[in-house]
C-alpha positions in Angstrom: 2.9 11.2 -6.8 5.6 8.1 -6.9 4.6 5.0 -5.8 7.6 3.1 -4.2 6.0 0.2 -2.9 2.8 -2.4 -3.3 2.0 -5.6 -1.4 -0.7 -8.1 -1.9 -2.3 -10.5 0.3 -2.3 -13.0 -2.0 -5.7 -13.4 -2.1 -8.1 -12.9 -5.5 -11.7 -12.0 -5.6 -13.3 -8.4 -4.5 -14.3 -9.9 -1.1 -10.8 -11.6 0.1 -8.2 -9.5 -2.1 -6.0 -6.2 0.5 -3.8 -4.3 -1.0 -1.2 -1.6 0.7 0.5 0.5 -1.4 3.2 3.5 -0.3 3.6 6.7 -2.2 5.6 9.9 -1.9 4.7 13.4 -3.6 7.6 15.9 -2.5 8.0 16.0 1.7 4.8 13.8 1.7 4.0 10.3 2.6 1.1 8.2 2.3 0.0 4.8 2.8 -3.2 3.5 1.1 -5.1 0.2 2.5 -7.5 -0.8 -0.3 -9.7 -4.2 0.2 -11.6 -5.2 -2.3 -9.1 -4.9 -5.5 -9.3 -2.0 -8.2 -12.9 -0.9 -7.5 -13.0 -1.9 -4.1 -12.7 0.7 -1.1 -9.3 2.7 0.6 -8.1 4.5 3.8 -5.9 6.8 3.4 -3.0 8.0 5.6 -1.1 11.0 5.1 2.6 11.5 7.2 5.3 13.5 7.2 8.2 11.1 7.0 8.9 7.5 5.5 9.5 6.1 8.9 6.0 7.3 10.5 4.5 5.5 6.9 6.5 2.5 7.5 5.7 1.9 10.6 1.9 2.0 9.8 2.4 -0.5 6.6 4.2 -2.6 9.1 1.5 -2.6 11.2 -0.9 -3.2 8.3 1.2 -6.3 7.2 0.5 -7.8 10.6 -3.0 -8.6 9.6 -3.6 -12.4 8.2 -2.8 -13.0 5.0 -0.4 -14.2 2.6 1.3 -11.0 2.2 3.7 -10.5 -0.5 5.4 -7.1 -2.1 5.1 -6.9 -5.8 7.4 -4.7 -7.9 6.9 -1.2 -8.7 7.7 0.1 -12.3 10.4 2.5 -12.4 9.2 6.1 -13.4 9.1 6.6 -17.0 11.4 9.5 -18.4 
């Protein structure tokens, strides 16, 4: 699984910190809304098309917050 994007809602601390991140594995999208930071808890979304995810992380993105996209490593080779 590739993950192509991450954003933040610029918030620190297991109670205030959201994260959304969007992966693809083959045909397959999905969108993960975490809360809490590393150990905290997701939803997951499953979709068959990047537009159907976006949409979703668009909606997600609506929610307060500071939101901002951090970078995403390039594969390694």
């Amino acid at each position: 699984m590739e993950q192509r994007k991450h954003w933040w809602n610029g918030k620190w601390g297991r109670v205030a910190r959201k994260d959304i991140y969007l992966r693809v594995s083959g045909d397959q999208w999905y969108v993960e809304q975490r809360a809490g930071g590393a150990e905290g808890v997701s939803a997951f979304f499953e979709y068959d098309s990047e537009e159907a995810a976006l949409d979703t992380v668009r909606a997600l993105l609506s929610a307060p917050g500071d939101w901002r996209e951090l970078s995403v490593r390039p594969p390694s080779r």
